[in-house]
Phi, psi and omega in degrees: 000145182284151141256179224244108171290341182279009159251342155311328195255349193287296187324318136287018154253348168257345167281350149323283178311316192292339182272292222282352164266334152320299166298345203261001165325286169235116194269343186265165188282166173264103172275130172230119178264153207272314210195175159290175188276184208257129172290341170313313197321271173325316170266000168299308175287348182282326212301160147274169187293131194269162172231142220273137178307139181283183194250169191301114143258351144184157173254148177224159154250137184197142227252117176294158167315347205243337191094001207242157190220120185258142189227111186281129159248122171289139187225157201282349180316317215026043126250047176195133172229151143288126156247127156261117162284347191235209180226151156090340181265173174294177195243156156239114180269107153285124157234161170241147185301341176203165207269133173090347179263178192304133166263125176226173208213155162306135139116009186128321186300132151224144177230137180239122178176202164197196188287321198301335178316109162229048153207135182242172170232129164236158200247073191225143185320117192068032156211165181260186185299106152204187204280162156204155213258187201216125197265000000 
């Protein structure tokens, strides 16, 4: 028995019609909004340029006059360091107002040295003032 070929040939001429009545639906372009708009947009540009913390240029360790031992982060900044009194601990952050003078913190701290350094003299609350070495 025969079969009849003309809806195999019809069919890809009617899924044809059926895209070009479909496209021809909407002729306008398509906007797509992400969000509102930014309220900012002005004082963002108005802003000053922000700066970025400086990053670790070296840690050292060094065994004080007293015996006790300290671990310094140097910052690339060179007017600012971590002081650890412990390994492992949070930093107590020093500065200094311009690079090479003593960096100090609230409660007492003071350090003069620098990463190149391998001896500093520190300060720290209920001791006195004295050098420690680079282990």
């Amino acid at each position: 028995m025969r079969t009849p070929l003309l809806p195999l040939r019809a069919a890809p001429a009617l899924s044809g019609l059926l895209f070009l009545a479909l496209a021809a639906c909407n002729s306008q372009p398509e906007n797509i909004v992400v969000g509102p708009q930014d309220d900012m947009k002005a004082e963002l540009a108005a802003a000053k340029p922000v700066e970025l913390p400086p990053s670790i240029q070296a840690t050292k360790t060094f065994r004080c006059k007293d015996n006790s031992v300290v671990y310094v982060d140097f910052y690339s900044d060179g007017k600012s360091a971590g002081l650890h009194l412990k390994k492992n601990t949070i930093a107590n952050i020093l500065r200094a107002p311009a690079a090479g003078q003593p960096m100090v913190a609230d409660g007492g701290y003071e350090l003069t040295g620098s990463a190149s350094a391998s001896t500093i003299s520190l300060t720290v609350p209920g001791k006195p003032k004295q050098d420690c070495d680079s282990n």
